[in-house]
N, C-alpha and C positions, 0 to 999 in steps of 0.2 A: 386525547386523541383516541381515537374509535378505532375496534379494530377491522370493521370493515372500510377505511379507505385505501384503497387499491393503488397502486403506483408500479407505471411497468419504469424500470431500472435500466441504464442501457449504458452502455461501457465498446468505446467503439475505439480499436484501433487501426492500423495503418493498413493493416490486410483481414481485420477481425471484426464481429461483431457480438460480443457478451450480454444475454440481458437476461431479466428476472423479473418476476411480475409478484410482487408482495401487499402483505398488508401490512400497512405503517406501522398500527397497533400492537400487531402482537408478532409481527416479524415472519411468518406464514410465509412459506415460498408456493405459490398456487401454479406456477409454471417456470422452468429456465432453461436456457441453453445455448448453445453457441455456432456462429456462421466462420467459417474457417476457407483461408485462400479466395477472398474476396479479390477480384481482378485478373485471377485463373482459373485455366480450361476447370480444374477437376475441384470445385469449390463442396463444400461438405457442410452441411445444416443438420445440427443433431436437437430435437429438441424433448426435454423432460417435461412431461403434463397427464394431467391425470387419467388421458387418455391410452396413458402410454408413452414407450419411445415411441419419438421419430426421427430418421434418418434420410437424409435425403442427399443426392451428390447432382451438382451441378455445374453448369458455368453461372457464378454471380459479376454482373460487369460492375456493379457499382453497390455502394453502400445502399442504397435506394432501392436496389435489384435483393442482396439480402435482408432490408428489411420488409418490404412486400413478403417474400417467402416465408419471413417469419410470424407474419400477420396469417399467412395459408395455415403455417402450423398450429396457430392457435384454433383456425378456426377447423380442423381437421380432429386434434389430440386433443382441447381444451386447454383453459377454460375459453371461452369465446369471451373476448374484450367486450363486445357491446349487452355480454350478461354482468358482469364483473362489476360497472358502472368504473369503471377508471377513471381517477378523480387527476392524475398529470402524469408527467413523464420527468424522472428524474437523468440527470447527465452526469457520469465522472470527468471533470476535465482536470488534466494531471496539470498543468502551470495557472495559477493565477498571479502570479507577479504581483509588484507592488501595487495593484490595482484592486485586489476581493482582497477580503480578511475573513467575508459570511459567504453562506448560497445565496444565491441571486434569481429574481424571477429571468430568465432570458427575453432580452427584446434584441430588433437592429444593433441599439449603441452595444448592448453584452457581446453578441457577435462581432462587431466593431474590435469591440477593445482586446477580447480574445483573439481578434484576430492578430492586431499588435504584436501580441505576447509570443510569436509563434520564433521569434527568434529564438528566445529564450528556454524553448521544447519542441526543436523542428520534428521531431517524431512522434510525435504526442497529440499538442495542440490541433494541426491541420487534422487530423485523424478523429480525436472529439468536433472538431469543428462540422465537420462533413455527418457524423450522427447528429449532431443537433440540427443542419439545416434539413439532413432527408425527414429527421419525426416532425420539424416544424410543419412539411410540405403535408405531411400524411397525417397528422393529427392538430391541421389546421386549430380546432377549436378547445385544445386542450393546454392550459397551462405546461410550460415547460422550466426547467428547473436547472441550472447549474452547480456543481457541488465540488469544491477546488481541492486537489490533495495537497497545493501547500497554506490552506485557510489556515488553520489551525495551528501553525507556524507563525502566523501574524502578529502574535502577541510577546515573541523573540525581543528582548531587549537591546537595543543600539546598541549596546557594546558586546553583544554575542551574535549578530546579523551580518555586523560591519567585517568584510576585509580588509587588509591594509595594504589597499590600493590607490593608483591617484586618482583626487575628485572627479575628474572630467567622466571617469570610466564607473565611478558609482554615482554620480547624477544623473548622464547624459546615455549610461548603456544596463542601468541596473544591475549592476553586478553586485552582489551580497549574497548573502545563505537565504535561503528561500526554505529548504527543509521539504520533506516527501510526505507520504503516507497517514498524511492528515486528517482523513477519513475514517482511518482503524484506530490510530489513536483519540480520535473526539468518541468512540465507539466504547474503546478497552478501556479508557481514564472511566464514563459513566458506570460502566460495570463493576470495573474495580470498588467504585466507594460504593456501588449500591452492593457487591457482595459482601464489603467488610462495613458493613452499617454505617459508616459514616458520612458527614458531607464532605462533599470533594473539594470545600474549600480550604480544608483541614489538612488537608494529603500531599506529601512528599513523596512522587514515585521518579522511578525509574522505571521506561516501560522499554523492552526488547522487540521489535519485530523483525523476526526469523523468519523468513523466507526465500525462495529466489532471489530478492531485492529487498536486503535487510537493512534497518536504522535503529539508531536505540533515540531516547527523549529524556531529557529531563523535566518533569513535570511538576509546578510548586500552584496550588488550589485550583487544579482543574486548568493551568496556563503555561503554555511549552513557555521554555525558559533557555534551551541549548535543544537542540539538533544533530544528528551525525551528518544527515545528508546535507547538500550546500545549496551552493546557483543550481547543480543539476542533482540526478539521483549518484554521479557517480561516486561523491567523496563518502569516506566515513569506513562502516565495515568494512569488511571480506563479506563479498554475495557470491550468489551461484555461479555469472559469466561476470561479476563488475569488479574490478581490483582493490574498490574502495581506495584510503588513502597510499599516495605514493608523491615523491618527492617530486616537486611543480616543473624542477627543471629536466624529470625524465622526458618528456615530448620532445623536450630542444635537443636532447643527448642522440632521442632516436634518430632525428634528422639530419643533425650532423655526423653520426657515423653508419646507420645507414641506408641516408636518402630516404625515409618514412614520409611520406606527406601527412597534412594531418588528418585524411581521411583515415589512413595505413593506423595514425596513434588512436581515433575516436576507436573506430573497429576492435580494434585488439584489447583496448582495457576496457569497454563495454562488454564485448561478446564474446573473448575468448582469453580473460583473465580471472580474477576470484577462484573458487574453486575449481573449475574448469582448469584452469590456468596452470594452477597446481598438482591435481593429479589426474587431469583427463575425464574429470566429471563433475558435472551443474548438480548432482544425483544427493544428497545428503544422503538418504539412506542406500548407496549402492557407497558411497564414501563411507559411513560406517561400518557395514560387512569387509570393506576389503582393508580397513583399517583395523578388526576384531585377526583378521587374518592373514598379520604379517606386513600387510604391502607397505613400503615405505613412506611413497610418495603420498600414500591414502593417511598417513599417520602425521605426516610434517602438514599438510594439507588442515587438516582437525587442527592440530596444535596451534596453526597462526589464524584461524577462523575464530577460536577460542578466548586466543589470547589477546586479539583483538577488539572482543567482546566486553573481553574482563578489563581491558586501559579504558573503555570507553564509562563502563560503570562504574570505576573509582573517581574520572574527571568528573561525574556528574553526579556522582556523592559530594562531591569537594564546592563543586557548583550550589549544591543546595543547603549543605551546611550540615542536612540531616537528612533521615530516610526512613519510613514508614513501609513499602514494599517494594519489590524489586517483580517486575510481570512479564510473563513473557508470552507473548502470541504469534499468529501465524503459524504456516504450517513447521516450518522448524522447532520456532518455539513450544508451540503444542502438543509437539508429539515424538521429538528426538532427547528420550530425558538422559542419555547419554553426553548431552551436548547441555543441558542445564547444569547439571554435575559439574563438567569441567571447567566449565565459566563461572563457577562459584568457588569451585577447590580452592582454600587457603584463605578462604575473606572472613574465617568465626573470628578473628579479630575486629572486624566491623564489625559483628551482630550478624554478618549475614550466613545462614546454615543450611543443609539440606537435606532432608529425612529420607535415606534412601528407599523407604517400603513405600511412603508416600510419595517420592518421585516416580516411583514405576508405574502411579493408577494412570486411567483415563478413562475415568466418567461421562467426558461428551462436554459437560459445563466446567465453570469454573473450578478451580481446587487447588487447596492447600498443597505447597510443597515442602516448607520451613517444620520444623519441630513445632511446638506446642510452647507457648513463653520464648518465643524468638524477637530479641529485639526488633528486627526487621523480617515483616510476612516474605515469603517468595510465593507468586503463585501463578500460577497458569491461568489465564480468563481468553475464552475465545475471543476472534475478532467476528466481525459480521460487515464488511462494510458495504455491502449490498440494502442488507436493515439502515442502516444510517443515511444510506444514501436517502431512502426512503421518508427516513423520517426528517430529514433537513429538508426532502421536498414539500412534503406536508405544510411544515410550518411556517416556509416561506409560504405556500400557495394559501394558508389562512392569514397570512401576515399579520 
């Protein structure tokens, strides 16, 4: 792969438009930025290029409306698309259901089938759908790209997918673990073995993604194997607004005692549970300060975000039998090594340790965090899923 071909990146959600304009090969961000309050009065277009910021406030009425604007900015700040030679356009779309397992070139039937799947991510899906049909319209003669965050979960085995549900409602409604953030980790699994020399079909990892919307993976040669996230993003960790797991028959509790409908339950363990939930903030590092000082709620809040963390990586030790590194990315994981720390405290009986002089660097790339002679590496490897996205466009578009 060259590193001059060009692929603009485009990540659209329900009121958002995210996008990035790279080079496959060497992962070069040549422009990015984001359209904000898409369908309201006071809509905001910032964008980064080498001409500069740009900022721009508007009304954008439509997805179609911010991407046109975005097409102005490029040709205002740079780079100009028609110097670039832009070879396609990549797409995030968060559900591929039991239908993708790879990125797909987009035709009608992909549209189609995504369309399908929109039960299965009414918040998501429709939202991807609508940036793929406005770039189809506007870049008629460019390859377009689909790139699934639960692909990379496709390779989950039947007996770690399956709920124990009855048939009707896992044939006839797809209900199973489907798994998230499939992009970062097809991203952070390559990294990993390419920063510890090895092939990745060698490799037993456990990989963490810390963020807003965290999941951890069980990883055995390069092939998720368990998941935290499920059907939707909600189960598994403690995230920033999502409660992750909780016992199946709280919905039915809240309803019958008090009158919740289930819009009342999605709301609440979506967007105002997890650490929010807990002590009043999505904020990890505003929870750690107020955690360093005193606050209670900021301290119980850490501990079950933590400890949540740490059941999930002993079930996926147990899962694998063995473990070669334990990774952790995103922005939590990245950069909160306060929170690596205490999600490793007490596991030097695994092999797993954590060199506290070397958990405090950050280099920018990859790095070591385990001691020297540590049965099992720990380490930090960025995520890039903007790069990935890029290059799974690529190599579909050369097929």
């Amino acid at each position: 792969m060259s590193s001059g071909e060009v692929v603009l990146v485009l990540n659209a959600g329900s009121s958002s438009l995210k996008y990035s304009l790279l080079q496959a090969g060497s992962g070069e961000a040549l422009a990015s930025g984001l359209v904000e309050q898409i369908g309201e009065p006071s809509g905001e277009l910032t964008h980064h290029g080498p001409g500069g910021d740009h900022h721009r406030t508007q009304e954008f009425g439509s997805h179609e409306d911010a991407l046109r604007a975005v097409l102005d900015a490029f040709d205002a700040q740079g780079p100009a698309l028609s110097e670039v030679d832009l070879s396609a356009v990549g797409h995030r779309v968060v559900h591929g259901g039991p239908l993708f397992s790879s990125p797909v070139l987009v035709d009608d039937e992909v549209v189609a089938a995504v369309e399908e799947l929109v039960p299965l991510a009414p918040l998501h899906n429709p939202a991807n759908l609508e940036g793929i049909r406005t770039a189809r319209r506007l870049f008629p003669d460019l390859p377009q790209v689909a790139v699934f965050d639960t692909a990379f979960h496709q390779t989950l085995p039947e007996h770690a997918s399956t709920y124990a549900v009855p048939l009707a409602l896992r044939e006839e409604h797809h209900v199973r673990r489907y798994g998230f953030h499939g992009t970062s980790y097809s991203f952070v699994v390559g990294e990993t073995a390419r920063f510890l020399g090895r092939p990745v079909e060698e490799l037993d990892l456990v990989v963490l993604h810390l963020g807003n919307g965290a999941s951890a993976a069980a990883v055995h040669g390069g092939r998720s194997v368990d998941t935290s996230m499920g059907m939707t993003p909600l189960e598994g960790l403690v995230m920033g607004t999502r409660s992750g797991d909780v016992d199946p028959a709280l919905p039915a509790y809240l309803h019958r005692e008090l009158d919740w409908s289930v819009e009342d339950v999605d709301r609440t363990l979506n967007q105002d549970s997890g650490l929010k939930g807990l002590a009043g903030t999505n904020d990890a590092r505003t929870l750690v300060e107020r955690r360093e000082q005193g606050d209670e709620r900021a301290r119980l809040a850490f501990d079950v975000y933590c400890h949540r963390i740490k059941k999930y990586l002993g079930a996926y030790l147990a899962v694998l039998g063995r473990l070669d590194a334990v990774v952790f990315t995103a922005g939590v994981g990245q950069n909160a090594a306060v929170v690596r720390a205490a999600c490793l405290a007490g596991l030097e009986g695994l092999g797993i340790t954590v060199d506290p002089a070397r958990n405090e660097q950050r280099p920018g790339g990859p790095f070591v965090v385990s001691p020297d002679g540590s049965p099992v590496a720990v380490l930090v490897v960025p995520t890039n899923e903007e790069w990935e996205i890029a290059r799974q466009t690529v190599a579909v578009v050369r097929g």
